[in-house]
N, C-alpha and C positions, 0 to 999 in steps of 0.2 A: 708643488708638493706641500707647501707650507701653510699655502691657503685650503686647502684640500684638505687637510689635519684641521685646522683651524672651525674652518665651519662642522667637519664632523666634533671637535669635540663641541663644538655650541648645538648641538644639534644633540647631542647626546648631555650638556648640561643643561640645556632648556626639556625635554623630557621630565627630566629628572625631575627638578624642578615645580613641574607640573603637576608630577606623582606625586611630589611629597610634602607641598610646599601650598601650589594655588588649588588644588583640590579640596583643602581641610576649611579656604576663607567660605565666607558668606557668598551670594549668589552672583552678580556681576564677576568675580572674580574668580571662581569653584566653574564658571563655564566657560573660561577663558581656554580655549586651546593651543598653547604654541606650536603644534608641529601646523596646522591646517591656518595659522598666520603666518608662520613661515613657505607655506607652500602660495600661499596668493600671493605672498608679496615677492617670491622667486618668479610667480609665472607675471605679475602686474611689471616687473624692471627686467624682464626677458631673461632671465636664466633658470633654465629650465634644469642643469645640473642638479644646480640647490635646492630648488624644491624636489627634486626626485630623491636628495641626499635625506633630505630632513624625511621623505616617505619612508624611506628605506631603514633609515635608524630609527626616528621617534615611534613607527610599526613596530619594529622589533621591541623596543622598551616598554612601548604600551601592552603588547601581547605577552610579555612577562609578567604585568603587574596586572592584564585583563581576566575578565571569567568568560569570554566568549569563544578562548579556545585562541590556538598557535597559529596565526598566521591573517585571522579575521580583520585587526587593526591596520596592518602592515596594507593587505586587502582594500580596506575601505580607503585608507590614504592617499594608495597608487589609483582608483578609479576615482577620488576626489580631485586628485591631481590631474590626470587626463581628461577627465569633463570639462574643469574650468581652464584648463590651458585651452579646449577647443573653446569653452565659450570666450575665452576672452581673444583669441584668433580671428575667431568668425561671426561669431555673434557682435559680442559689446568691443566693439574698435577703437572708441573714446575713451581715453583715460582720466576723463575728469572724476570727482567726488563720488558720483553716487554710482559711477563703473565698477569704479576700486570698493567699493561696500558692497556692492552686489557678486563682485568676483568672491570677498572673502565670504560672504552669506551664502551664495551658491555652494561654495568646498565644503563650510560648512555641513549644512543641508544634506548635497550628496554625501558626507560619509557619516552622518547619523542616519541615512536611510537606507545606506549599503551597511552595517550594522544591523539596523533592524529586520532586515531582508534573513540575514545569515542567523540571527536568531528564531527569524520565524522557520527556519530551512532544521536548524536544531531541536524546534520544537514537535515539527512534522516527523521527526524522528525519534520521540521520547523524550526530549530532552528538557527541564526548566526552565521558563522566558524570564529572560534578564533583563531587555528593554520594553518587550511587548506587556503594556499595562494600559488600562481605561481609566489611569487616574490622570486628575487635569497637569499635573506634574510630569506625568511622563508624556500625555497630551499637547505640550507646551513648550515641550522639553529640543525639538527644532527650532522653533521660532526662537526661542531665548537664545539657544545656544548659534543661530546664524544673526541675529541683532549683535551678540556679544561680537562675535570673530569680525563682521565689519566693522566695528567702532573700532577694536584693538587693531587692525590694519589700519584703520583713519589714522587712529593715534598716533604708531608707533613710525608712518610715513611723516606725518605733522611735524615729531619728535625730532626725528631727523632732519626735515628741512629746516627748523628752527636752530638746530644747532649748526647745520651746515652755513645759515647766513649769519649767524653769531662769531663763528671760527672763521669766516672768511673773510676776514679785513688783519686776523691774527697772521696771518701767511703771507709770503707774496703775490700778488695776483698775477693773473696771468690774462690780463682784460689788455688792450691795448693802449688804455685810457693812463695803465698805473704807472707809465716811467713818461708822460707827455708834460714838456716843461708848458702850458697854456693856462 
């Protein structure tokens, strides 16, 4: 239960976060997405929960802070999330470097194109395009944004292992090598 609160409030502080925080930096940073890094890197370590957790809240707080309307974000994360869990199921089986960049770039991808879909769906109905534009910016505006979400997945796995082999000589190990009088 404790883990279950835990992650939903990181899911709901990283959101946050997002909105209010890395949206306003310069460009590497203003494209960073953490719910759709958290969702590769839930489907890339097999737990499928977390990343559905992170869909289901970070949608919800983006679709309060979005202009595309109640439920479009929430939408594009859950089909982001089930693409690349199948790709990463059946397609890309390796988990080497440039799987794990490809898995984030694909979630990516798919949910600025499930996005764009839902505002072109908007527009065919009177509606004002909010992503659909012929400028090189919003032209570009995948490719940067699935380059950024697989580096920050590189990263923040990298991140981790580095600290995981830094902290592991602070503990006891649990190798069989660590109590051998030789």
């Amino acid at each position: 239960m404790w883990k279950f609160l835990l992650h939903a409030a990181l899911a709901v502080v990283g959101t946050i976060v997002q909105i209010s925080f890395l949206s306003q930096l310069p460009f590497p940073f203003s494209a960073i997405s953490l719910p759709i890094v958290a969702i590769a890197y839930g489907i890339v370590r097999d737990r499928p929960v977390i990343s559905a957790g992170w869909a289901l809240l970070g949608g919800l707080l983006l679709d309060l802070h979005g202009l595309l309307g109640f439920g479009s974000e929430m939408l594009a994360l859950f089909v982001a999330f089930f693409a690349t869990r199948f790709l990463f199921q059946r397609v890309v089986t390796n988990t080497g470097t440039p799987a794990l960049f490809l898995i984030a770039a694909a979630a990516a991808t798919i949910r600025w194109f499930t996005l764009a879909a839902l505002d072109g769906v908007n527009v065919l109905f009177g509606g004002v395009p909010v992503l659909i534009d012929l400028s090189a910016t919003a032209l570009l505006a995948p490719v940067r944004q699935s380059l950024v979400a697989g580096g920050a997945l590189l990263a923040y796995i990298g991140v981790g292992s580095l600290l995981s082999r830094r902290f592991q000589k602070t503990f006891l190990s649990h190798a069989p090598h660590a109590f051998s009088r030789h």
